[in-house]
N, C-alpha and C positions, 0 to 999 in steps of 0.2 A: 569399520571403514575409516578411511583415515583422506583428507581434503587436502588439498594440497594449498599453501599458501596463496598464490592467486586466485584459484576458486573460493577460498574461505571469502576471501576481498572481496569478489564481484558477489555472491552471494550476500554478503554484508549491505553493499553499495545497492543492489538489487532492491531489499527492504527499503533500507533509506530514502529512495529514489522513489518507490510505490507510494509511501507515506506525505513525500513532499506534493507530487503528483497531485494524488486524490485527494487529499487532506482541500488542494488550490480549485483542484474541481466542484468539491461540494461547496467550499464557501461560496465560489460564482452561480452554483445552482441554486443555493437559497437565495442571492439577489438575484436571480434572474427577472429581467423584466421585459420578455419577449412574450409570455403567454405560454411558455412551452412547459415549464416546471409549474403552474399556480397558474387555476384557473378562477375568478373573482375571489382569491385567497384560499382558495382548496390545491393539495397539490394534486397534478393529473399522473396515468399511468406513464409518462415520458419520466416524472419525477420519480418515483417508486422504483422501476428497474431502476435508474442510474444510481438513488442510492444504495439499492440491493448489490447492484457492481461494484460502488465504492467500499460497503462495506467487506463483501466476499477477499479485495485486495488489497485490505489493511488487513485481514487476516489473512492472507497467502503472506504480503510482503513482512509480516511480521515473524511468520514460520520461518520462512528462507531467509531473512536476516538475523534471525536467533539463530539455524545452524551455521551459517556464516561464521556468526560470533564465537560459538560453541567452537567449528574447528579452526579459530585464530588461538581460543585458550588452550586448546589441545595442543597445536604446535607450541606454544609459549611453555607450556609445562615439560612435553617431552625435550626442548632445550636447556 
């Protein structure tokens, strides 16, 4: 199957995007100091999902922006 250059892009941008994202989210959840993330320095189950979430979409955004990539190299070689 073959991507067409703007899909490759937003695919690309996709990952990138997911990475800046959560990457900005978990460093706010580890300071967080509302009591929602760390409870007298335990983390609670609000903490745990949200990192389960962050991490599940640095791995999605890292798939979808590796084929992204993959089909920019594809069109680069077939020209």
């Amino acid at each position: 199957m073959k991507l067409s250059r703007p899909v490759s892009w937003f695919l690309l941008a996709f990952g990138v995007w997911s990475w800046v994202i959560w990457v900005t989210f978990v460093k706010n959840l580890i300071k967080d100091g509302s009591g929602l993330a760390f409870d007298d320095g335990h983390p609670t189950a609000y903490f745990w999902v949200h990192l389960t979430l962050a991490v599940v979409s640095f791995v999605l955004g890292t798939v979808i922006g590796g084929i992204g990539l993959r089909g920019l190299r594809a069109l680069r070689q077939a020209s």
